[in-house]
C-alpha positions as CSV (number, residue, x, y, z in Angstrom):
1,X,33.6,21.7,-17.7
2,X,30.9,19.5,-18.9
3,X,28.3,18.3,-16.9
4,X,27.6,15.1,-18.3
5,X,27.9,12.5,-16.2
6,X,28.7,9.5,-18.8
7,X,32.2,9.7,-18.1
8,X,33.1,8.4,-14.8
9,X,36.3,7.1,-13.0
10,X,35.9,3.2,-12.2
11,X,38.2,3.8,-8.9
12,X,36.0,6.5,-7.7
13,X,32.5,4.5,-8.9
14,X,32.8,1.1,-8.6
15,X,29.3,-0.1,-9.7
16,X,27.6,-2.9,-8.3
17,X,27.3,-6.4,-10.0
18,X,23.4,-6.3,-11.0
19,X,21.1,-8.9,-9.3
20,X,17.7,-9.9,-10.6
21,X,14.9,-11.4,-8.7
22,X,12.2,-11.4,-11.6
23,X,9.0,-12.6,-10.9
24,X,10.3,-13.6,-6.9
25,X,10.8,-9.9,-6.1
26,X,7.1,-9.6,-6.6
27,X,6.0,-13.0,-4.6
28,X,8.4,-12.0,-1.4
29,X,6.4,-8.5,-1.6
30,X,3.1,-10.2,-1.8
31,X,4.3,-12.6,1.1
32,X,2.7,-12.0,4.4
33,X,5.3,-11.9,7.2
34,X,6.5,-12.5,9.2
35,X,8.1,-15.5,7.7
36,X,11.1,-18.8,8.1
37,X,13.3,-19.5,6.0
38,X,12.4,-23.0,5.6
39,X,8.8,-21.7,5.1
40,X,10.0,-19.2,1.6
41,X,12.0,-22.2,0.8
42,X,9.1,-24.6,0.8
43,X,7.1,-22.0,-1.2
44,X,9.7,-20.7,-3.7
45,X,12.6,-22.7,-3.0
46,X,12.9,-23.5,-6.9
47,X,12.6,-19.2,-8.4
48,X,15.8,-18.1,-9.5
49,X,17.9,-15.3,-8.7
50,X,20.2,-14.4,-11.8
51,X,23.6,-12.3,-11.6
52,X,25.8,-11.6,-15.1
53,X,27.6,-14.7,-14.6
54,X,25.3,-17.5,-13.4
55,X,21.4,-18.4,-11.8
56,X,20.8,-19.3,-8.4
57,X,18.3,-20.9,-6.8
58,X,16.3,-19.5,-3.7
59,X,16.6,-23.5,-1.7
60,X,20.3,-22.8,-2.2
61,X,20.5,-19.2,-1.2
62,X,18.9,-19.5,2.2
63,X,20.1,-23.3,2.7
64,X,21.4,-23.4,6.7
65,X,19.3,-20.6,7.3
66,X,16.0,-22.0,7.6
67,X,15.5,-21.4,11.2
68,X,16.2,-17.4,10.4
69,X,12.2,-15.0,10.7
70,X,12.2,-12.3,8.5
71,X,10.0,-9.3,9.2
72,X,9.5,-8.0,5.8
73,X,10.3,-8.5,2.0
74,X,14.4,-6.2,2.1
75,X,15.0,-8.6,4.7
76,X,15.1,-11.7,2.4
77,X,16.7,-9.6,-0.2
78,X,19.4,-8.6,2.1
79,X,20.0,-12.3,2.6
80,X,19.5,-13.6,-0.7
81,X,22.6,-11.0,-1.9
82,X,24.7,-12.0,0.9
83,X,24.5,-15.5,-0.1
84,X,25.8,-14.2,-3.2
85,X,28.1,-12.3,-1.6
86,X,27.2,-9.2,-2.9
87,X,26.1,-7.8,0.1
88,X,23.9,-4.8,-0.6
89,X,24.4,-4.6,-4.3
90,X,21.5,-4.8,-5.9
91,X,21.3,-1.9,-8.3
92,X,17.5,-3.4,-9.3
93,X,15.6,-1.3,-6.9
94,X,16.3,0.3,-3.5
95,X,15.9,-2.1,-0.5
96,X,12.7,-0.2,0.6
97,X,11.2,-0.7,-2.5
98,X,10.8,-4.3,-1.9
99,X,8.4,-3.2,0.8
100,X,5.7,-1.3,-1.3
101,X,4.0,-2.5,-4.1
102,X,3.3,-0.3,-7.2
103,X,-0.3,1.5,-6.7
């Protein structure tokens, strides 16, 4: 029995499709909330969000939600994945990352 873990059954671990945030994980953290929609849109509305197979934009993402308060930064994330239908897939960092910043 070996214990490296390299070798792993895709029906048992299905991982999940990678979303990156770049320099807007960083901005929603600095944010101060709480926060609209429509206000993140007007601020970074145009910051992409990229998955393996295509770029989104934030305007897009939270488009029909603009009337929706968020309380803190894993809150937008959470929405931004769903909008991607991804739910909460985002192997980047752990949602309650989003709420610290590094020291």
């Amino acid at each position: 029995m070996s214990g490296d873990n390299a070798e792993r059954d895709p029906e048992t671990h299905d991982p999940a499709p990678a979303v990156t945030f770049g320099p807007l994980k960083r901005a929603l953290r600095e944010h101060r909330y709480p926060v609209t929609a429509a206000e993140l849109i007007e601020q970074y509305g145009a910051a992409a969000v990229e998955t393996p197979t295509a770029t989104a934009r934030l305007d897009r993402l939270l488009e029909g939600r603009e009337e929706t308060q968020f309380r803190e930064p894993s809150e937008v994330r959470e929405a931004v994945l769903d909008a991607l239908g991804h739910g909460d897939a985002s192997p980047e960092a752990p949602a309650d990352e989003w709420s610290e910043l590094p020291q």
